[in-house]
C-alpha positions as CSV (number, residue, x, y, z in Angstrom):
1,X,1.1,-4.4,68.6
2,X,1.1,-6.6,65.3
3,X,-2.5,-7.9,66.7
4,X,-4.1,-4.0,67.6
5,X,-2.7,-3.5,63.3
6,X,-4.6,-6.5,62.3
7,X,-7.9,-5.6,63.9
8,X,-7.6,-2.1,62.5
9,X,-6.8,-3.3,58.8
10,X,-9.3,-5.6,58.8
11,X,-12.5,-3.3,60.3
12,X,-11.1,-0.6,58.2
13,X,-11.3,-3.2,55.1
14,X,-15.1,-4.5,56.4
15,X,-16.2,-1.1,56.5
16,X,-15.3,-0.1,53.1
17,X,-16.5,-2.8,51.4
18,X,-20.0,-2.7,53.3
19,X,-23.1,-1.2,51.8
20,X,-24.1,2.0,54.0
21,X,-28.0,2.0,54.0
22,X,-29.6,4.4,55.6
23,X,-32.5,6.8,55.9
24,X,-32.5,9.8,53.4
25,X,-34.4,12.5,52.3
26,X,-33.5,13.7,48.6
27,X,-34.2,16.8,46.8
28,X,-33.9,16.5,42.7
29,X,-35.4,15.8,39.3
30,X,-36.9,12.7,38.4
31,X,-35.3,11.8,35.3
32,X,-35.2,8.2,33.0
33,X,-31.6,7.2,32.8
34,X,-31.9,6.7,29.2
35,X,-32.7,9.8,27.1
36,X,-30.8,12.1,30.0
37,X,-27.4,10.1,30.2
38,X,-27.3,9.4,26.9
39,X,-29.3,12.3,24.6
40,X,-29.4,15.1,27.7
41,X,-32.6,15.4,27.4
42,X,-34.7,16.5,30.0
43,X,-37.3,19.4,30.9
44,X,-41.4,19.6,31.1
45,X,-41.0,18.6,27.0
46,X,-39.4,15.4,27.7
47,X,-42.1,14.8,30.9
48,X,-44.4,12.4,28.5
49,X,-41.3,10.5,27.2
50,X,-39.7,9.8,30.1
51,X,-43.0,9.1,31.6
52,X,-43.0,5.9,28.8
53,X,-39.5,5.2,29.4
54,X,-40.2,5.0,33.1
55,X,-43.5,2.5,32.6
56,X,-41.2,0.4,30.3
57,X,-38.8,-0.2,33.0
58,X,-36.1,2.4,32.2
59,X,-34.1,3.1,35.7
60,X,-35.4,6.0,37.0
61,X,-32.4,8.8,38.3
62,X,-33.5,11.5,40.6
63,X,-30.9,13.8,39.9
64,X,-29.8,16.3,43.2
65,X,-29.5,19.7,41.6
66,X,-27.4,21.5,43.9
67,X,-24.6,19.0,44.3
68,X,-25.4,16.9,40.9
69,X,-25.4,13.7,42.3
70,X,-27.1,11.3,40.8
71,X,-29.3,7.9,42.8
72,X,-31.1,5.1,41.1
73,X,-34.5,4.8,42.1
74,X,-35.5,1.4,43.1
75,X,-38.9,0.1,44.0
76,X,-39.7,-0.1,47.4
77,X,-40.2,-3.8,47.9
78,X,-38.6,-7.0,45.4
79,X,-40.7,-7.7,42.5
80,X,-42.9,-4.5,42.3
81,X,-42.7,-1.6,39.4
82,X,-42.1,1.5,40.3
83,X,-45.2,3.4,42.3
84,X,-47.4,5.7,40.5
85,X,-46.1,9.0,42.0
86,X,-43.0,8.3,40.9
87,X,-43.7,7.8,37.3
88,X,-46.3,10.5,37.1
89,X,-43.7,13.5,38.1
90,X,-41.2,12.8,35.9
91,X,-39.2,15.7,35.5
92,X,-40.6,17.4,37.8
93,X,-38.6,18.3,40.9
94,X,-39.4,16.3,44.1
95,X,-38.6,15.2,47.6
96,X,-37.9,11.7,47.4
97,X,-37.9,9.7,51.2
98,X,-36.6,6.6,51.8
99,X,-33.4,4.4,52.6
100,X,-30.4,5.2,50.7
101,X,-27.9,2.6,49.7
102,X,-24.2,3.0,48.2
103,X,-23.1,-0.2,46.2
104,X,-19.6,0.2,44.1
105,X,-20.1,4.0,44.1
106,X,-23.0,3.9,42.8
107,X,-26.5,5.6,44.9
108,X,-29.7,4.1,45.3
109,X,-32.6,5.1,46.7
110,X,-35.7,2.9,47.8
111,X,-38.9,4.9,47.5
112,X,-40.9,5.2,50.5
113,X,-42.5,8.6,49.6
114,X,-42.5,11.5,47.3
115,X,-43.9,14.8,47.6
């Protein structure tokens, strides 16, 4: 009995500190982390803004409207900027594809495609 216990504890402990990754498809607002977190600025008069913020390397958030959750957009392959469409929608609203990781409660979101 003390065994069966162990086993549970311990897959129950693997699995929560795992990173889930897998395929999503996300509705939101592309946003730069900066000016909305901090100043709460966002809209079609902060699209050139966050456009520069975005080119400089500011992490980009695609906020989910309906449920307010918030993912990090990361490149889609190490050592690459983020693609064009990406950067040329800011705050717009998009549909973001691509594989979705959770790391310490945090959401990101590796860009495959955006329409």
């Amino acid at each position: 009995m003390r065994s069966i216990t162990a086993v549970a504890l311990g897959l129950l402990l693997s699995i929560g500190a795992g990173t889930g990754a897998f395929a999503a498809q996300v509705t939101g607002h592309l946003r730069d982390s900066y000016c909305f977190l901090k100043m709460g600025a966002h809209g079609p008069s902060h699209h050139d803004c966050a456009m520069a913020c975005a080119k400089a390397g500011i992490p980009v958030l695609l906020v989910e409207d309906k449920t307010d959750k918030y993912y990090v957009l990361v490149p889609p392959k190490n050592k690459e900027g983020m693609p064009p469409e990406v950067i040329n929608k800011m705050e717009d609203e998009v549909t973001v594809t691509g594989t979705e990781y959770d790391k310490g409660g945090v959401r990101f979101l590796a860009v495959e495609s955006v329409k």
